[in-house]
C-alpha positions in Angstrom: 82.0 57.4 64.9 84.6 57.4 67.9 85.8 61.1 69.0 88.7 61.6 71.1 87.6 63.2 74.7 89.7 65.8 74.4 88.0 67.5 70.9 85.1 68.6 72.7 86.9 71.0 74.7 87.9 72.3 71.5 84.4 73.5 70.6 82.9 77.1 71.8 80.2 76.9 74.0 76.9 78.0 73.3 75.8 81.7 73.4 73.7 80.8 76.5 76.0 78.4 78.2 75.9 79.7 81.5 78.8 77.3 82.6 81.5 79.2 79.8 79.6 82.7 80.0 77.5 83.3 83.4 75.0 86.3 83.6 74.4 89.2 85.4 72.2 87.9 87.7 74.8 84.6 88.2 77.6 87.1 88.8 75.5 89.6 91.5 74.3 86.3 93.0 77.6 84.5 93.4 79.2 87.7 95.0 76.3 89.8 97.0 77.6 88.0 100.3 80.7 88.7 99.6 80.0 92.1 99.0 78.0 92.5 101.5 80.4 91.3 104.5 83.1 94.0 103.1 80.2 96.6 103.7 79.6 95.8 106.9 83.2 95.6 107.9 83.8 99.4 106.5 81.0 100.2 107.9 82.2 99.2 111.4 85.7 100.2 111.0 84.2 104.3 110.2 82.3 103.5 113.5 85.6 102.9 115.6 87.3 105.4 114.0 85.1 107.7 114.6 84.5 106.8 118.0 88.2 106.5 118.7 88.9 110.7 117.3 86.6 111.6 119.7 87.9 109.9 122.7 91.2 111.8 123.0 89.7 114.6 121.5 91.5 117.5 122.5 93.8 115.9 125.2 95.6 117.5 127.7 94.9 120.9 125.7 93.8 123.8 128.0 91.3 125.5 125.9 89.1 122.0 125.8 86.6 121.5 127.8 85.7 118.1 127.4 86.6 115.5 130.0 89.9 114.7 129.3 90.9 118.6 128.3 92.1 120.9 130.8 91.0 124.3 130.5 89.6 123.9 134.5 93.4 124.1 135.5 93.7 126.9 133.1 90.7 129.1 134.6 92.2 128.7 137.6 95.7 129.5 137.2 93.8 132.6 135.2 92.3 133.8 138.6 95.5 133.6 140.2 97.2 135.8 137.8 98.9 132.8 136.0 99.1 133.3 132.0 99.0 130.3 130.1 100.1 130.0 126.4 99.7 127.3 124.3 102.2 126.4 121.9 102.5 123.5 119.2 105.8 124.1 118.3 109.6 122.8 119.5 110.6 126.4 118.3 108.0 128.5 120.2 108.5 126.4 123.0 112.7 127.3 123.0 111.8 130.6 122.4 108.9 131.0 126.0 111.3 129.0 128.4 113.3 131.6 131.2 113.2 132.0 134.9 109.4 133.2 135.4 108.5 130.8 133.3 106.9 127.1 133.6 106.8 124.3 130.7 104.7 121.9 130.8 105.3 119.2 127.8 101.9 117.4 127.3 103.8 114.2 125.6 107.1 113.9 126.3 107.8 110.5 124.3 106.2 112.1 121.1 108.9 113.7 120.8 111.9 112.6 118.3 115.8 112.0 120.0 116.6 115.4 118.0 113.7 117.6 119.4 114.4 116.1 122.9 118.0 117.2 122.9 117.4 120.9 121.6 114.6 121.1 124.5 117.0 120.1 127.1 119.1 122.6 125.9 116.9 125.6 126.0 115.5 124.6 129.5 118.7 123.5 131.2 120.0 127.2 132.2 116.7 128.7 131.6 115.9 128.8 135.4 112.1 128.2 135.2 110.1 125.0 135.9 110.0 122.2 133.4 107.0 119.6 134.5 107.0 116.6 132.2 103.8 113.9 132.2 104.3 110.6 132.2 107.4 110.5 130.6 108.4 106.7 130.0 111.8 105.4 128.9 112.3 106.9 125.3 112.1 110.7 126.6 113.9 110.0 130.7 117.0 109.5 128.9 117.7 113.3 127.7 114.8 115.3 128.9 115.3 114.4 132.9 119.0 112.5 133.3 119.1 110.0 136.4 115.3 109.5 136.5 114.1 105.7 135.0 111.2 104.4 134.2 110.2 101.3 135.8 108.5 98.5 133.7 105.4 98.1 135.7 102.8 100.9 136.8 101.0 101.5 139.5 97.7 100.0 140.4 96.7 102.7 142.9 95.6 105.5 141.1 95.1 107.9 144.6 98.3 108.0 146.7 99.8 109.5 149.7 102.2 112.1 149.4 105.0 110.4 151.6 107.8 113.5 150.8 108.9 116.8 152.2 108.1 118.5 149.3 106.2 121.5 150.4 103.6 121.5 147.3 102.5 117.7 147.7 102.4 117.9 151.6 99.7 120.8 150.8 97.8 119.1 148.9 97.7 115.4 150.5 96.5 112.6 148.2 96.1 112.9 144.7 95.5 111.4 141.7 99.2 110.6 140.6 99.7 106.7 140.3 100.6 105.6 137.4 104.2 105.7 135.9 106.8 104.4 138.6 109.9 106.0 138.8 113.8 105.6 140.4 116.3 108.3 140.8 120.2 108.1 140.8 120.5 111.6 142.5 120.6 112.2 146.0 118.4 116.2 145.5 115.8 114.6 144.3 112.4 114.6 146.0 110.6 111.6 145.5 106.9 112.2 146.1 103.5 110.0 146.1 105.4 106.4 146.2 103.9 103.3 145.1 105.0 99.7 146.6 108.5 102.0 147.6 108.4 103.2 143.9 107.9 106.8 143.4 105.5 108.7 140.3 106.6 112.4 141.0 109.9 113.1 141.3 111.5 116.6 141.4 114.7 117.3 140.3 116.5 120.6 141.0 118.7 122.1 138.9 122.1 120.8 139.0 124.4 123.5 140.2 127.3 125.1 137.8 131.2 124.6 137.9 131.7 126.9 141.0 129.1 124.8 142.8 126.9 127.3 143.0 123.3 126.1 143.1 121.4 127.4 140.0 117.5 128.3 139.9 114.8 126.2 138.5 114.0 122.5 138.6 112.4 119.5 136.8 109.1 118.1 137.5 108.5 114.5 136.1 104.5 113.6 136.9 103.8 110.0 136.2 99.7 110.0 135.0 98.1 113.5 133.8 95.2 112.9 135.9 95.5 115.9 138.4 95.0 117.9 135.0 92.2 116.5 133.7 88.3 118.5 133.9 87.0 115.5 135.6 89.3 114.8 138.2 90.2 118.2 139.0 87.9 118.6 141.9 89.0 115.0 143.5 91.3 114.9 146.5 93.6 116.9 146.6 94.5 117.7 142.3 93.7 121.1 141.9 95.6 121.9 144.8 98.9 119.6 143.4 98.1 121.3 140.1 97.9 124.7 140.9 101.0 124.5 143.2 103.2 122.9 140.8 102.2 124.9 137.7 101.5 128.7 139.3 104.7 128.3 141.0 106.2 131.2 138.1 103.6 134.3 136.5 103.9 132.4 133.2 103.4 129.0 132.2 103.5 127.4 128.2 101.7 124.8 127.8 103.6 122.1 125.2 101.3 120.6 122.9 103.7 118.6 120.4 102.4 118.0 117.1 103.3 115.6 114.0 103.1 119.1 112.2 105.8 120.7 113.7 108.6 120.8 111.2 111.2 120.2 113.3 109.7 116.7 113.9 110.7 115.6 110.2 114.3 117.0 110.8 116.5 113.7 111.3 119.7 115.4 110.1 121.9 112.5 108.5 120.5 110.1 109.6 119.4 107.2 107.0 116.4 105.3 106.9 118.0 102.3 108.7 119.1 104.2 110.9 115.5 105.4 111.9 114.7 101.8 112.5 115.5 100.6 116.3 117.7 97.5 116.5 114.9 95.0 117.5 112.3 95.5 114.2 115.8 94.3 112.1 116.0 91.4 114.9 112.4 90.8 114.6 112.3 90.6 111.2 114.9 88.5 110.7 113.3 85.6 113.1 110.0 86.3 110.7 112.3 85.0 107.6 114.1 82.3 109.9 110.3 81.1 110.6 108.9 81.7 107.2 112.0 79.6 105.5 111.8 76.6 107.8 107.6 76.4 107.2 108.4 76.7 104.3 111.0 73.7 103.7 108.4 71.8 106.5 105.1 72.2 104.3 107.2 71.4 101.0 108.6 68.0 101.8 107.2 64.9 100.3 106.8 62.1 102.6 107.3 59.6 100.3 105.8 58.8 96.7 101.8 59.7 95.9 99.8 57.1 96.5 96.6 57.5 93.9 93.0 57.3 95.3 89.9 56.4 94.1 87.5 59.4 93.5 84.1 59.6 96.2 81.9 60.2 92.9 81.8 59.5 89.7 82.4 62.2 87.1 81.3 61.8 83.0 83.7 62.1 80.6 81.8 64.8 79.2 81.9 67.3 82.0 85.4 66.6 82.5 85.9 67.5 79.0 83.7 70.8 79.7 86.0 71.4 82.3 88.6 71.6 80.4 87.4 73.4 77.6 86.1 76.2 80.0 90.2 76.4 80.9 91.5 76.6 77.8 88.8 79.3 76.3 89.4 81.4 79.4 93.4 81.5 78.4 93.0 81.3 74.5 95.2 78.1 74.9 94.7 77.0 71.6 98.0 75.4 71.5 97.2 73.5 74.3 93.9 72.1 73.3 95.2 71.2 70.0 98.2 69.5 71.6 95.7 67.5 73.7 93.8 66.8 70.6 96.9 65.2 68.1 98.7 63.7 71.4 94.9 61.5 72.1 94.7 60.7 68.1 97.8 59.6 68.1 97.8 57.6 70.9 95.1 55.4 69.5 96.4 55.6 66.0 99.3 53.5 66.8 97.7 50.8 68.0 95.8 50.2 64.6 98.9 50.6 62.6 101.1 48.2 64.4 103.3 51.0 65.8 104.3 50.2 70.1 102.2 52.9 72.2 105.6 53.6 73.5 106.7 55.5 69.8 103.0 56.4 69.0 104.2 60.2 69.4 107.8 59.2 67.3 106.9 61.1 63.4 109.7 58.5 61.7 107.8 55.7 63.6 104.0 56.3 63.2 104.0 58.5 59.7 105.7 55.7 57.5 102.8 53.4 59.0 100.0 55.0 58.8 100.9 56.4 55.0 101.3 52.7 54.2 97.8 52.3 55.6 95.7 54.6 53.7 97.9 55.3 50.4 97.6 58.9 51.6 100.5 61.8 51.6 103.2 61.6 54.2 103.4 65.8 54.4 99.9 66.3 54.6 99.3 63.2 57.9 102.3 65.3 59.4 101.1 68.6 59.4 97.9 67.4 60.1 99.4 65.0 63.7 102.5 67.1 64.2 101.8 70.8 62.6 101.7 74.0 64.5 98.7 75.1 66.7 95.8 76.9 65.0 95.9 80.8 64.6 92.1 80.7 65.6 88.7 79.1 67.1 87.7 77.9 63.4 90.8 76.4 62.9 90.8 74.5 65.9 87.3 72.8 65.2 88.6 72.2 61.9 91.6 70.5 63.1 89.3 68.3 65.8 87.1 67.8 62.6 90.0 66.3 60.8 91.5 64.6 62.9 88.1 62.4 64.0 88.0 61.7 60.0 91.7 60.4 60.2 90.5 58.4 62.8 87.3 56.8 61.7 89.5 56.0 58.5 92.0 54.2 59.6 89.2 51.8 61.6 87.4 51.5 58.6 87.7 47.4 57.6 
């Protein structure tokens, strides 16, 4: 008895078929690697972040002690009578500013456009000291007008003072090289140059309608070494530190934080609007680029040209194959499509009915009814019905249709 190729696909594995229904212990040992890589790379991402968090740990803040903190500066503006307050706030830091006063903002450029603009108010008449460090571009523009940032830093971290300024000519070299900066005013003093480029610049306060010159200036420091514990006590920082921030009895120390509400207040502002120009440029060169790859990987460089197989695969696994398929999607349909579709294609050979209309009802039923004396209605549900409703069904119909089969080759 001859069975189409496609009817054993049709059939349900058995219970311990491991190639339809794989274990526990097929499952665990298929995926343990895979499993066991993603461990690892948690585990080593929790390493780096925790090794990261404790690397700026407590920054710039006056009451750390660790390397990068700066409560060294802090102890000794205490001994010299210099109160320092630390504030997180953009509203407690509007509120401290006034002429015995000094500001030092920790992070300039953390700061949104709408923060930066209220701060420049409070502190433009205020009369006291603002020192900013190593301000770059996005804060120059509105905290310290006519100052820019230059692209590249400075690779001389210990510098000469090269100024009049009385504070740095006290101090001598210091620890200020990083940030470069130019000036467009003519008050400025520009302090501690690098290759003709300054990274302190002080600006005093610009005078009022009558020309009268007002109190107070702006200190822009380009690297916040001087301030840290562990460079305190080289060359001449402390001395640069203490001059520039114990210059009023009171100094707030600006600690911007991601907390402060004032940070979320973008007014009207939509969400585009939050986006700068050049992430809408950028990511319309990604789509540019991801349609042309696109149209490049899709092309067909002329019609497929078959090839020959390296092994050679059984009928019977192929079949298996397949079966595994269709059981995995419940594609009944689909296996019993494959099923009539093979049956008939060898029916109509046997009948006298061209390959070409072996799939034609008017063509192949007439035929085949005149072969076997058997009912029309019954050969056309049975090669042209509807799919079965269930797995039973389907081995009936593959059943069936090897019995139509093996009668119509009967001499």
């Amino acid at each position: 008895m001859t069975t189409a190729p496609p009817a054993t696909d049709a059939h349900p594995a058995s219970p311990t078929g491991t190639s339809v229904s794989p274990t526990a212990r097929q499952v665990w040992t298929r995926t343990r690697g895979i499993l066991l890589a993603l461990l690892i790379l948690l585990a080593a991402g929790a390493a780096i972040a925790v090794i990261r968090s404790g690397a700026d740990h407590g920054r710039l803040d006056p009451r750390s002690a660790d390397r990068s903190g700066s409560r060294a500066v802090a102890e000794l503006l205490h001994d010299r009578g210099v109160s320092t307050r630390v504030v997180t706030t953009l509203a407690a830091a509007r509120a401290a500013t006034g002429p015995d006063t000094t500001l030092l903002v920790a992070s300039p450029d953390l700061l949104t456009e709408p923060q930066q603009r209220t701060l420049r108010e409070a502190i433009r008449d205020s009369g006291g000291r603002t020192l900013l460090v190593a301000p770059g571009t996005p804060s120059l523009g509105i905290l310290a007008p006519g100052v820019h940032a230059d692209a590249a830093t400075s690779f001389d971290s210990t510098l000469a003072p090269g100024c009049a300024l009385p504070a740095a000519r006290r101090a001598g070299p210091a620890d200020t090289g990083g940030l470069r900066y130019t000036t467009d005013g003519t008050r400025a003093d520009l302090c501690y140059p690098s290759d003709g480029l300054a990274t302190l610049v002080r600006l005093p306060a610009r005078a009022d309608a009558r020309g009268t010159a007002r109190p107070g200036d702006t200190v822009v420091l380009g690297a916040p070494d001087i301030l840290y514990n562990d460079r305190l006590d080289d060359e001449g920082n402390a001395s640069l530190a203490l001059q520039l921030l114990g210059s009023r009895p009171h100094l707030v120390w600006y600690l911007p934080s991601l907390s402060d509400g004032s940070a979320t207040d973008t007014g009207d502002r939509t969400f585009f609007d939050l986006i700068p120009p050049g992430w809408l440029w950028g990511t319309l060169q990604l789509f540019v680029v991801a349609a042309l790859a696109a149209l490049w990987r899709a092309r067909r460089l002329g019609p497929l040209v078959p090839e020959k197989l390296p092994v050679a695969i059984r009928a019977s696994e192929t079949a298996e194959g397949r079966a595994r398929l269709y059981r995995r999607t419940d594609a009944r349909d689909r296996a019993a499509d494959a099923l009539r579709s093979t049956t008939r294609t060898r029916l109509a050979p046997l009948v006298g009915v061209p390959p070409a209309r072996a799939h034609t009802p008017e063509a192949l039923l007439p035929a085949l009814s005149a072969r076997l004396d058997g009912d029309g209605h019954a050969l056309h549900t049975l090669l042209f019905g509807p799919a079965p409703g269930d797995d039973a069904s389907l081995i009936a119909l593959a059943d069936r249709l090897d019995a139509l089969e093996s009668e119509v080759r009967r001499p």
